[in-house]
Biopython code that builds the backbone (N, CA, C, O; Angstrom):
import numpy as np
from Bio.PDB.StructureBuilder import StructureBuilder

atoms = [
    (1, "UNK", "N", (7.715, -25.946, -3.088)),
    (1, "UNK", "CA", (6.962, -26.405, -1.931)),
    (1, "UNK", "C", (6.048, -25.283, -1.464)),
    (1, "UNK", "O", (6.514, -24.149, -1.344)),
    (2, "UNK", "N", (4.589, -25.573, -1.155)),
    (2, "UNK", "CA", (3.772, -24.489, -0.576)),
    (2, "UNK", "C", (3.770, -24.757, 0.923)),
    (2, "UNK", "O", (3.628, -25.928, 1.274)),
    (3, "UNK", "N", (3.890, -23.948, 1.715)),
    (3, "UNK", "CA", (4.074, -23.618, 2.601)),
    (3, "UNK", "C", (2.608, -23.185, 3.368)),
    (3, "UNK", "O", (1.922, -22.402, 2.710)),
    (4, "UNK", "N", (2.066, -23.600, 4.661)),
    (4, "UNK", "CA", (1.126, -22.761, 4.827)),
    (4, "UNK", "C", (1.090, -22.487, 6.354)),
    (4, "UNK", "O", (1.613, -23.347, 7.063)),
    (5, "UNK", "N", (0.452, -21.230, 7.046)),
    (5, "UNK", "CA", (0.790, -20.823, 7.980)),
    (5, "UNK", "C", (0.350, -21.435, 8.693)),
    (5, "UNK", "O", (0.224, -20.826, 9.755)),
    (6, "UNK", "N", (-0.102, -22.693, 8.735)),
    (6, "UNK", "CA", (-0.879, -23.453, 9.806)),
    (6, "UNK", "C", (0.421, -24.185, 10.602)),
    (6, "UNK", "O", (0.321, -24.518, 11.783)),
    (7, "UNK", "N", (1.600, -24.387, 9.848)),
    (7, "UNK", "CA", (2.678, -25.499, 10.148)),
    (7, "UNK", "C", (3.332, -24.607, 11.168)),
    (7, "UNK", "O", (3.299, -23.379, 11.252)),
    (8, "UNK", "N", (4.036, -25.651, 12.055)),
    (8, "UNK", "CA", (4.933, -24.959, 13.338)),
    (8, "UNK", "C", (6.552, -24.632, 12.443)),
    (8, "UNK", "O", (6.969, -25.478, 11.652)),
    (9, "UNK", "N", (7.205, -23.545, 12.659)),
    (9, "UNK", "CA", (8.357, -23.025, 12.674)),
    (9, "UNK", "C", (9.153, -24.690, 12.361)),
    (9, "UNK", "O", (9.869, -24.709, 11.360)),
    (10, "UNK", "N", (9.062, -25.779, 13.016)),
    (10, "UNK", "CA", (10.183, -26.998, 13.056)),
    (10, "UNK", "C", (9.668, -28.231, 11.981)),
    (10, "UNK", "O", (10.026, -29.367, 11.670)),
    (11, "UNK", "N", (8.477, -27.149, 11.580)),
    (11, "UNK", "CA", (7.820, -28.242, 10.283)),
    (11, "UNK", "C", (8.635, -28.135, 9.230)),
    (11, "UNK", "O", (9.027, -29.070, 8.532)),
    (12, "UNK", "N", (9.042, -26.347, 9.039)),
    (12, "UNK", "CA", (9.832, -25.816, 7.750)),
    (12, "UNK", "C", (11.132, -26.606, 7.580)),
    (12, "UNK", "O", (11.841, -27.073, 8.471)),
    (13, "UNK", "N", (11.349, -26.678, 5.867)),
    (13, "UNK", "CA", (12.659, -27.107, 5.866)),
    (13, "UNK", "C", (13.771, -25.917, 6.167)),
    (13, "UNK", "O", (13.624, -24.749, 6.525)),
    (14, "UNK", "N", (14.871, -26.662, 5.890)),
    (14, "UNK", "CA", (16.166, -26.090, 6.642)),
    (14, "UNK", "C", (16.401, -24.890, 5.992)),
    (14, "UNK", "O", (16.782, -23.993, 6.745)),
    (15, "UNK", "N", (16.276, -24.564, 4.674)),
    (15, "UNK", "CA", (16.649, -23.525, 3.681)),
    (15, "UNK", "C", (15.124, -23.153, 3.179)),
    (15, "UNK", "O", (14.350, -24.033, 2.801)),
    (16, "UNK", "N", (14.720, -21.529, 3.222)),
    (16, "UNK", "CA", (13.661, -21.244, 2.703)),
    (16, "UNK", "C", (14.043, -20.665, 1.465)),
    (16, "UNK", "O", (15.104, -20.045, 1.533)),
    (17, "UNK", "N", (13.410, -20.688, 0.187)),
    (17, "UNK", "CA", (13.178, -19.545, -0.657)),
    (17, "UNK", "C", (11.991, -17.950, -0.211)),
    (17, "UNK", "O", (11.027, -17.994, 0.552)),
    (18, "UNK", "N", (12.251, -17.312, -0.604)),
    (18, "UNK", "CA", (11.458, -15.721, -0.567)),
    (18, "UNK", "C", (10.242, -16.194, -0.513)),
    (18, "UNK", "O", (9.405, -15.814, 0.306)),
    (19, "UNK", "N", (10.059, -17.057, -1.380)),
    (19, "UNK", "CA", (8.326, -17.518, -2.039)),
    (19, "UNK", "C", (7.927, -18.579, -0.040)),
    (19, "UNK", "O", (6.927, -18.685, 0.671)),
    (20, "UNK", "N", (8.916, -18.930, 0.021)),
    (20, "UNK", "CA", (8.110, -19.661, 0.829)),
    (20, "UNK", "C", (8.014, -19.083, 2.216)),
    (20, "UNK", "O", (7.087, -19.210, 3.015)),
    (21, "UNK", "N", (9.247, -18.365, 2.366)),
    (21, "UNK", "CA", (9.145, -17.128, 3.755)),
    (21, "UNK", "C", (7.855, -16.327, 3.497)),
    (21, "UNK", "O", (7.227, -16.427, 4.551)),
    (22, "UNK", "N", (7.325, -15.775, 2.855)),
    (22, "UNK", "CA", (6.090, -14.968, 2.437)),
    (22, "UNK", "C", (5.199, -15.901, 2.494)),
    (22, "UNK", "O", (4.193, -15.480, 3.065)),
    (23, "UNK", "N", (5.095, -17.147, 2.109)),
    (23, "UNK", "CA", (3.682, -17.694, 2.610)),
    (23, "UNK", "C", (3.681, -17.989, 3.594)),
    (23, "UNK", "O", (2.516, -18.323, 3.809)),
    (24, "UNK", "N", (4.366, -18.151, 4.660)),
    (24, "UNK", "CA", (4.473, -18.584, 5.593)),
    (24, "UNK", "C", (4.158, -17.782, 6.494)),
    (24, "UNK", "O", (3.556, -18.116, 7.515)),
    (25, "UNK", "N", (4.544, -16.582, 6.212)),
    (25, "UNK", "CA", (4.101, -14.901, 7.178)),
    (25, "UNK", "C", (2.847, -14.352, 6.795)),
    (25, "UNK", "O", (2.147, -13.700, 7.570)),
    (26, "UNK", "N", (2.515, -14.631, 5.485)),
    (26, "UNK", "CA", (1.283, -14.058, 5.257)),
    (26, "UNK", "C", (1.590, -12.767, 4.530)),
    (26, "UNK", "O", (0.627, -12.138, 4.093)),
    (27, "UNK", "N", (2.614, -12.370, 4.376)),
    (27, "UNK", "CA", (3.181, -11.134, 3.751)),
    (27, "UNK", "C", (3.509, -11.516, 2.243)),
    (27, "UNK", "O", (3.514, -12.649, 1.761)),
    (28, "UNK", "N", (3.823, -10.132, 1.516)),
    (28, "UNK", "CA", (4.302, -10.186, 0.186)),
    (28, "UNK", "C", (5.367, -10.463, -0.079)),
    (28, "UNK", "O", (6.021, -10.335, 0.957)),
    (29, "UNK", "N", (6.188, -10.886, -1.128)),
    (29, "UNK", "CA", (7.604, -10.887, -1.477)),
    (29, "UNK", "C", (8.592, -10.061, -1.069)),
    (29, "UNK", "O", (9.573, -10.284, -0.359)),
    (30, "UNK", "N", (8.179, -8.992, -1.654)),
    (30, "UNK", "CA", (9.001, -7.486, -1.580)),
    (30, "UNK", "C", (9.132, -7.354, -0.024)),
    (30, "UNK", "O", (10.239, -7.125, 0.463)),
    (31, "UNK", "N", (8.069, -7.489, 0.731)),
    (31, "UNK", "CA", (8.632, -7.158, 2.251)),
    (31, "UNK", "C", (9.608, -8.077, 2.616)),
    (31, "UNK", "O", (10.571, -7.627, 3.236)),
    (32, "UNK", "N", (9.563, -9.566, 2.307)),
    (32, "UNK", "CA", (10.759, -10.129, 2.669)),
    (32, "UNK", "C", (11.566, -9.699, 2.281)),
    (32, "UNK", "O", (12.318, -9.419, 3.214)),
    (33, "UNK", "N", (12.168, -9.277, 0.924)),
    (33, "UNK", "CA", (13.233, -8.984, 0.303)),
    (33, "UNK", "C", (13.940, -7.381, 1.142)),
    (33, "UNK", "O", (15.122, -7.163, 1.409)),
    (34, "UNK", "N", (12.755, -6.488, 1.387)),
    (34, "UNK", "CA", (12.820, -5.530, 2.025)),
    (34, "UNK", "C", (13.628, -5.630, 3.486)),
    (34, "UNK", "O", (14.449, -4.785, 3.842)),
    (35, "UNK", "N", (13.259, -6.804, 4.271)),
    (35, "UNK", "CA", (13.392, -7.377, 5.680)),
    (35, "UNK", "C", (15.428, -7.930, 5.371)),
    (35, "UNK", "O", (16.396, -7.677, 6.087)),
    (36, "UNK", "N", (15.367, -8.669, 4.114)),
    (36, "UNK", "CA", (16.882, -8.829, 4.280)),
    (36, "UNK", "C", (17.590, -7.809, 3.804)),
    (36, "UNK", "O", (18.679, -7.710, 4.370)),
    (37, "UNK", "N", (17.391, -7.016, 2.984)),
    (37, "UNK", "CA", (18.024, -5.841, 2.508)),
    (37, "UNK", "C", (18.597, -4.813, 3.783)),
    (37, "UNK", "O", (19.744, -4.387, 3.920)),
    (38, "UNK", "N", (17.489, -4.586, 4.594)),
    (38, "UNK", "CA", (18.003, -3.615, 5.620)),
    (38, "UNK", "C", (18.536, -4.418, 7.003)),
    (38, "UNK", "O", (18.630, -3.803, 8.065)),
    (39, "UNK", "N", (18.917, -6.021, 6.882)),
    (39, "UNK", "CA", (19.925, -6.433, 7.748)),
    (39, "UNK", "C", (18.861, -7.300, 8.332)),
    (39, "UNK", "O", (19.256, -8.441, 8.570)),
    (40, "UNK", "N", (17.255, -6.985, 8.707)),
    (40, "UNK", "CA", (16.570, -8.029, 9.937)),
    (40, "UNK", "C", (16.534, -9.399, 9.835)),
    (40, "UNK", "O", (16.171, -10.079, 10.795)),
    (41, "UNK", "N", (17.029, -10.124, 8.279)),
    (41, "UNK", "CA", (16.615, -11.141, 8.045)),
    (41, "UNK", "C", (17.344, -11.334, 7.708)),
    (41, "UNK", "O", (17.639, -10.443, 6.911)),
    (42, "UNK", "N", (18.438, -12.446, 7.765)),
    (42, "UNK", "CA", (19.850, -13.019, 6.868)),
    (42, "UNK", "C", (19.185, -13.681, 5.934)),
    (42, "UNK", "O", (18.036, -14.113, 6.031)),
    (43, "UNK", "N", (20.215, -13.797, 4.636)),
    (43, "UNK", "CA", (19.934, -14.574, 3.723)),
    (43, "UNK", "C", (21.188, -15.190, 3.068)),
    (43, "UNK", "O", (22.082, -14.409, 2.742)),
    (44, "UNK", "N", (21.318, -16.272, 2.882)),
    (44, "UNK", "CA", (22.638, -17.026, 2.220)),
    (44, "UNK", "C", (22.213, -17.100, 0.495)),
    (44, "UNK", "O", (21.255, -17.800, 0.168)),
    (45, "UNK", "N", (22.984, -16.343, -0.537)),
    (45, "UNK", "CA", (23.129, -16.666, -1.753)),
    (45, "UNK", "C", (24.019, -17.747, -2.219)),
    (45, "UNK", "O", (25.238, -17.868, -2.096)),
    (46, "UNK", "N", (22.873, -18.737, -2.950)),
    (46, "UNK", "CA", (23.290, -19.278, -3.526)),
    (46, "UNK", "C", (23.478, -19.381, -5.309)),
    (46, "UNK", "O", (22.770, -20.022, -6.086)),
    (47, "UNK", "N", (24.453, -18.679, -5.565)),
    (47, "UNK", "CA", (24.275, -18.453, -7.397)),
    (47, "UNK", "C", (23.364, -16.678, -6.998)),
    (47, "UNK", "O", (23.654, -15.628, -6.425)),
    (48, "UNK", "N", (22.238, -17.244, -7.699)),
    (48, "UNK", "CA", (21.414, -15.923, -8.316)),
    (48, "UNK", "C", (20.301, -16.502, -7.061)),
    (48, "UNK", "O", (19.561, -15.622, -6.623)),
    (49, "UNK", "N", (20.169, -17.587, -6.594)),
    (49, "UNK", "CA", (18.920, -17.645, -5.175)),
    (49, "UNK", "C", (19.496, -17.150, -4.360)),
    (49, "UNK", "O", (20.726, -17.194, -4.373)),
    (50, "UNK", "N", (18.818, -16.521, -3.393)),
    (50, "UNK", "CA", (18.960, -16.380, -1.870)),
    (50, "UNK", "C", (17.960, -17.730, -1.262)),
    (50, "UNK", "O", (17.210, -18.504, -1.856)),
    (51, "UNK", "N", (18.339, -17.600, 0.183)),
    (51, "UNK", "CA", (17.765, -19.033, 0.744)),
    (51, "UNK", "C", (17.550, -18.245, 2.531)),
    (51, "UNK", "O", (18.296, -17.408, 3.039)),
    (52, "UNK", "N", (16.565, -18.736, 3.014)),
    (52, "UNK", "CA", (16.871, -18.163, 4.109)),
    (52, "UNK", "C", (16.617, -19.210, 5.174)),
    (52, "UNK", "O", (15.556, -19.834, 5.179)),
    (53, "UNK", "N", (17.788, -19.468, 6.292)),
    (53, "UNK", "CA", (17.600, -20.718, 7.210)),
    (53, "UNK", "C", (16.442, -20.570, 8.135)),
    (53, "UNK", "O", (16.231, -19.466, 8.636)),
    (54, "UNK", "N", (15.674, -21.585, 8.407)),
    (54, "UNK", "CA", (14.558, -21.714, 9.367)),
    (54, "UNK", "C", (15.246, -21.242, 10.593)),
    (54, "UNK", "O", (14.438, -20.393, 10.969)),
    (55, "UNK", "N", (16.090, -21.234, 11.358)),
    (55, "UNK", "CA", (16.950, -20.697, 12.384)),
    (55, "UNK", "C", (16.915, -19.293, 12.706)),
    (55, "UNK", "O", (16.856, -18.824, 13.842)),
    (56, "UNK", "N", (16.970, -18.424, 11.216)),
    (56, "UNK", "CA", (17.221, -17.143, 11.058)),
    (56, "UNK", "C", (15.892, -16.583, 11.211)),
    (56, "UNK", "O", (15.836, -15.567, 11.904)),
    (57, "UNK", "N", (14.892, -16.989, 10.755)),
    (57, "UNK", "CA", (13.499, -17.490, 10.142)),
    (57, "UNK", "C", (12.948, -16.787, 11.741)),
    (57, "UNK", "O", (12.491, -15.678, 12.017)),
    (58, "UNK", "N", (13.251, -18.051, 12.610)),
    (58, "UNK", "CA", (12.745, -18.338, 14.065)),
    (58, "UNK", "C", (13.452, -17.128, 15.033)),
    (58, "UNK", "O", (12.859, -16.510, 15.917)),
    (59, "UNK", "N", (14.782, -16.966, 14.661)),
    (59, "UNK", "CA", (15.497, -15.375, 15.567)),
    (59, "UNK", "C", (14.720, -14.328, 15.028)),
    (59, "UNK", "O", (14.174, -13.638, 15.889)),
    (60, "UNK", "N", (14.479, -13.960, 13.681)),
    (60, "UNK", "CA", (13.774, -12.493, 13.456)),
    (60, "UNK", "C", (12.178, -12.594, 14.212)),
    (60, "UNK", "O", (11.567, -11.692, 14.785)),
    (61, "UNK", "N", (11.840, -13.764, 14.027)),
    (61, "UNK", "CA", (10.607, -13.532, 14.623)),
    (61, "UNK", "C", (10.329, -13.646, 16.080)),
    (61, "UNK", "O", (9.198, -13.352, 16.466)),
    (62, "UNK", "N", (11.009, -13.942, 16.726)),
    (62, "UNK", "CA", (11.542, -13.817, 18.045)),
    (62, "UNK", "C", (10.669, -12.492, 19.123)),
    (62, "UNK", "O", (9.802, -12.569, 19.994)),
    (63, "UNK", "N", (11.197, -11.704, 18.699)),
    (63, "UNK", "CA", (10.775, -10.430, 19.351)),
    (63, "UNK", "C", (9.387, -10.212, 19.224)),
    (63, "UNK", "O", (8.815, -9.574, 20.107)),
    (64, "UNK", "N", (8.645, -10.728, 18.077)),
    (64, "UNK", "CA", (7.588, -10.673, 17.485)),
    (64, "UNK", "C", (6.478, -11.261, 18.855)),
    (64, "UNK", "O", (5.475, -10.679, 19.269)),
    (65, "UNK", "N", (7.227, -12.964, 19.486)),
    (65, "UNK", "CA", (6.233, -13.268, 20.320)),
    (65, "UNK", "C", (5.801, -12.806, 21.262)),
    (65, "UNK", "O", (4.695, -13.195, 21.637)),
    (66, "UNK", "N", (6.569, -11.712, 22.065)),
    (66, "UNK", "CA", (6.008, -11.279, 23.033)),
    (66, "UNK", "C", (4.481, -10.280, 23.498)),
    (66, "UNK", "O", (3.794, -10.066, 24.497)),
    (67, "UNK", "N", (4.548, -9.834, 21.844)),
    (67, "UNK", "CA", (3.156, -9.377, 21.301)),
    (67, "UNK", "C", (2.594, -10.472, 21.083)),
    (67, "UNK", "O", (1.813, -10.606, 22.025)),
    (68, "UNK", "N", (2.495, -11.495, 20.300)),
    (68, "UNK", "CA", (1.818, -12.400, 20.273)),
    (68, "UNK", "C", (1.187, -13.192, 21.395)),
    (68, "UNK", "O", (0.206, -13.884, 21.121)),
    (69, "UNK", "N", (1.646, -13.160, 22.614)),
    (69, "UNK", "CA", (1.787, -13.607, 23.763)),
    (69, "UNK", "C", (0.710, -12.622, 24.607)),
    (69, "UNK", "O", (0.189, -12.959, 25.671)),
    (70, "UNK", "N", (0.544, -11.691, 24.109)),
    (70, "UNK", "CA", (0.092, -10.518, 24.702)),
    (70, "UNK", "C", (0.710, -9.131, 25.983)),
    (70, "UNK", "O", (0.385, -8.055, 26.485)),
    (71, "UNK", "N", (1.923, -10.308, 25.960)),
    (71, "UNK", "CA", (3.067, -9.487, 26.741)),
    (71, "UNK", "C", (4.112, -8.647, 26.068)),
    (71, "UNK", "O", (4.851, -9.073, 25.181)),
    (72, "UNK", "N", (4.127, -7.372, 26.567)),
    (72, "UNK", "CA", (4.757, -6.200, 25.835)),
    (72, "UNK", "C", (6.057, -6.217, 27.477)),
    (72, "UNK", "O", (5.856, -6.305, 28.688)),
    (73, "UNK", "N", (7.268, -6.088, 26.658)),
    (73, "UNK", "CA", (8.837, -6.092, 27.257)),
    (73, "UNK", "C", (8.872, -4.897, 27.045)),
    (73, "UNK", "O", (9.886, -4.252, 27.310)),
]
sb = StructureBuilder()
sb.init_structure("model")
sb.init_model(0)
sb.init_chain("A")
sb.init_seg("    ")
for serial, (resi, resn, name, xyz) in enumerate(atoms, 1):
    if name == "N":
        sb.init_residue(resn, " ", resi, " ")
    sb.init_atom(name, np.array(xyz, "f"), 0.0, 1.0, " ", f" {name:<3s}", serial, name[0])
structure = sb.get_structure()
């Protein structure tokens, strides 16, 4: 599934792959992979996939809006 950053957070399905967290941010692979490695981003393995929930998706980016917002906490 391609993914594109135009869609709202509740468009995504329930389970992301890497490929589709990265299009969705606009970022590369490796930084996602980077993002769950050092804990910011959960990821559930399944087999040899990881999957990452739209939930988890929506908490890491969380902190993110208040810049987006133009309001700094």
């Amino acid at each position: 599934m391609t993914i594109t950053r135009n869609l709202s957070i509740d468009q995504l399905p329930s389970y992301l792959t890497i490929a589709e967290v990265s299009d969705y941010l606009g970022t590369g692979e490796s930084i996602v992979r980077e993002r769950i490695r050092q804990g910011q981003l959960p990821a559930a393995r399944f087999g040899r996939m990881l999957r990452i929930r739209r939930e988890d998706l929506e908490a890491a980016l969380e902190p993110n809006k208040a810049i987006e917002d133009g309001n700094v906490y």
